[in-house]
C-alpha positions as CSV (number, residue, x, y, z in Angstrom):
1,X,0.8,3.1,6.1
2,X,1.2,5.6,3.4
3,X,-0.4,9.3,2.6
4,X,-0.1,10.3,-1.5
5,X,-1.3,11.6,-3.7
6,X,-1.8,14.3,-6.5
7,X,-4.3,17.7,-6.7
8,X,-3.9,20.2,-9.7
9,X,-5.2,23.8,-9.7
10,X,-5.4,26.7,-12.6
11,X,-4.1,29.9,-10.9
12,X,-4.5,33.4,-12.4
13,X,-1.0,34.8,-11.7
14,X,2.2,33.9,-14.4
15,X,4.2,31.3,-13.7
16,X,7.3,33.1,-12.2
17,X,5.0,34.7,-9.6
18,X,3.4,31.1,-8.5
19,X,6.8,29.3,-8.1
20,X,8.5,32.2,-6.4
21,X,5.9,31.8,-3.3
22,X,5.9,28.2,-3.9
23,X,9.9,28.7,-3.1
24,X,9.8,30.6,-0.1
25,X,9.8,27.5,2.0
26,X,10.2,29.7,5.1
27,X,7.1,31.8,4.4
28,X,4.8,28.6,3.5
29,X,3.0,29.5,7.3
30,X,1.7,32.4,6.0
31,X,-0.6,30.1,3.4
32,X,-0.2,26.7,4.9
33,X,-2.0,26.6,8.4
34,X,-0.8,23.5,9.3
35,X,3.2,24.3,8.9
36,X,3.8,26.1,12.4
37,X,7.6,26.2,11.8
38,X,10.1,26.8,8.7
39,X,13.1,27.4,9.4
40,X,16.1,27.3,6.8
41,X,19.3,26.1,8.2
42,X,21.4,26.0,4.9
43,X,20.6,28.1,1.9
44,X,22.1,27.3,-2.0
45,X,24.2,30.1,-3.6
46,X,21.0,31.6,-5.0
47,X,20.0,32.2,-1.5
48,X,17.6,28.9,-2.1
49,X,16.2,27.3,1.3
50,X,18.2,23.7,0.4
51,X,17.4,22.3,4.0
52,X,14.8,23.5,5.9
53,X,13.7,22.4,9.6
54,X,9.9,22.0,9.6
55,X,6.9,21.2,12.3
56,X,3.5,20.5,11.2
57,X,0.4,20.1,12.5
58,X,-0.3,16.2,12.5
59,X,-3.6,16.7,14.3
60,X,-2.5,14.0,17.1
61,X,0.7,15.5,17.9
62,X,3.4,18.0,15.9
63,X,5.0,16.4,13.1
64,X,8.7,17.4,12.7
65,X,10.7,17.3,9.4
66,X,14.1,18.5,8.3
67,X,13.6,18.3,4.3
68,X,16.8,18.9,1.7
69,X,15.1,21.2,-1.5
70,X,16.1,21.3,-4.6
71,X,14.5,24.4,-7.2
72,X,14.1,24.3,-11.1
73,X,12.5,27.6,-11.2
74,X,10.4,28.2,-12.4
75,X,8.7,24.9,-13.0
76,X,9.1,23.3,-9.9
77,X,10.6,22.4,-6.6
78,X,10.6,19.1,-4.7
79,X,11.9,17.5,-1.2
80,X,12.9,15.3,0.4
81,X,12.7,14.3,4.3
82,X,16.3,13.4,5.9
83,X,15.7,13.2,9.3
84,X,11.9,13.6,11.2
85,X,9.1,11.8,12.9
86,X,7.8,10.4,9.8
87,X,9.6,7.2,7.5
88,X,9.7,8.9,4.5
89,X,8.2,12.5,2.9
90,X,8.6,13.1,-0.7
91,X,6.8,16.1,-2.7
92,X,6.7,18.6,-5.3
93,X,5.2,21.2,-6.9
94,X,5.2,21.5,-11.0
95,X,4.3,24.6,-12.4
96,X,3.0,24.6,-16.1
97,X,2.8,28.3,-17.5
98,X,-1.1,28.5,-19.5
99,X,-0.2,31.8,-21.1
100,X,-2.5,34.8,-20.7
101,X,-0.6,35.3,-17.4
102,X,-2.2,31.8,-16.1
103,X,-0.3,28.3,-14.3
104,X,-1.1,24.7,-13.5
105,X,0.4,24.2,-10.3
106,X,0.4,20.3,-9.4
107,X,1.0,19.0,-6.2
108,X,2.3,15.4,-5.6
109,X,2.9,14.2,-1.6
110,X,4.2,11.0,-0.7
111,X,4.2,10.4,3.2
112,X,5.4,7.1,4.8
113,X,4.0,7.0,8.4
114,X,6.1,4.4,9.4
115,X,5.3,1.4,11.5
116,X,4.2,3.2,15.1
117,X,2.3,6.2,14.0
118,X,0.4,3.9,11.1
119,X,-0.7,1.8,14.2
120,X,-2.4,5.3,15.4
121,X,-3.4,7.1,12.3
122,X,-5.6,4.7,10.4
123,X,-9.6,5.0,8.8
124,X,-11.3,8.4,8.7
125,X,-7.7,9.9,9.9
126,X,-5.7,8.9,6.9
127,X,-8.5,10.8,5.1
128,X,-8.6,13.3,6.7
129,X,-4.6,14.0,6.6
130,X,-5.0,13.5,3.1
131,X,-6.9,16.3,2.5
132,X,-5.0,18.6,4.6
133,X,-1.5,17.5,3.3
134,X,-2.2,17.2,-0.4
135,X,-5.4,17.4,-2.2
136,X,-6.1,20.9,-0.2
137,X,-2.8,22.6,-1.4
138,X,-2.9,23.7,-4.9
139,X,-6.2,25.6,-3.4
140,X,-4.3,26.9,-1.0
141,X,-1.9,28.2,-2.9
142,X,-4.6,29.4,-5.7
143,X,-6.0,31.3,-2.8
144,X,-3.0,33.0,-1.4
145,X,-1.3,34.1,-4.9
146,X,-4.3,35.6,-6.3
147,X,-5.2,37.8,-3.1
148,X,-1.8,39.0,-4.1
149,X,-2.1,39.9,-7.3
């Protein structure tokens, strides 16, 4: 059983200002809920968070995820899962600069539950997960950069 999918959101803030919260992998709580933990346990020479040890909110139990990053600032990031509790997580962000001190910032989410918790998490569930985990996210985002600015 698999979660994806893809959400897109204008955001009035430039490009470099988007991605660089985008990039703080660590400080994704304070915007994303769900994330309870981010914790980087290897950083590139940049000071990028390269593998990250997260725990999120699956609504039937916590969700853990040690993810390997990789930046291309400032037009996206994506990850990767190595280890965790799911079969596979793969996701980015794309950032499109709009001019006029605007950015399209895509998300894209693909989440393999594997065999034992796609048993569990079926129906209205899968929806629902959906929405938290993707299609909610550029919003999010949206939300948090602009109360910034």
């Amino acid at each position: 059983m698999a979660i994806e999918g893809s959400a897109s959101v204008q955001i009035n803030a430039p490009i470099d200002r988007v991605y660089a919260i985008a990039a703080d992998v660590e400080g994704s709580p304070r915007w994303q809920p769900e994330i309870k933990k981010a914790e980087a346990i290897e950083r590139g020479p940049a000071g990028e968070q390269t593998f990250v040890k997260t725990e999120v909110d699956g609504k039937l139990r916590t969700l853990k995820s040690d993810l390997r990053f990789s930046y291309d600032a400032p037009t996206g990031l994506s990850w990767t899962q190595e280890h965790g509790d799911l079969k596979t997580v793969r996701g980015s962000w794309e950032f499109e600069d709009l001019g006029e001190g605007g950015t399209r910032a895509t998300y894209n989410l693909h989440v393999d539950l594997g065999r034992t918790l796609g048993l569990i998490i079926r129906g209205p569930l899968v929806d629902l997960l959906r929405g938290q985990l993707c299609d909610s996210m550029p919003g999010k985002l949206k939300k948090f950069v602009e109360a910034q600015e």
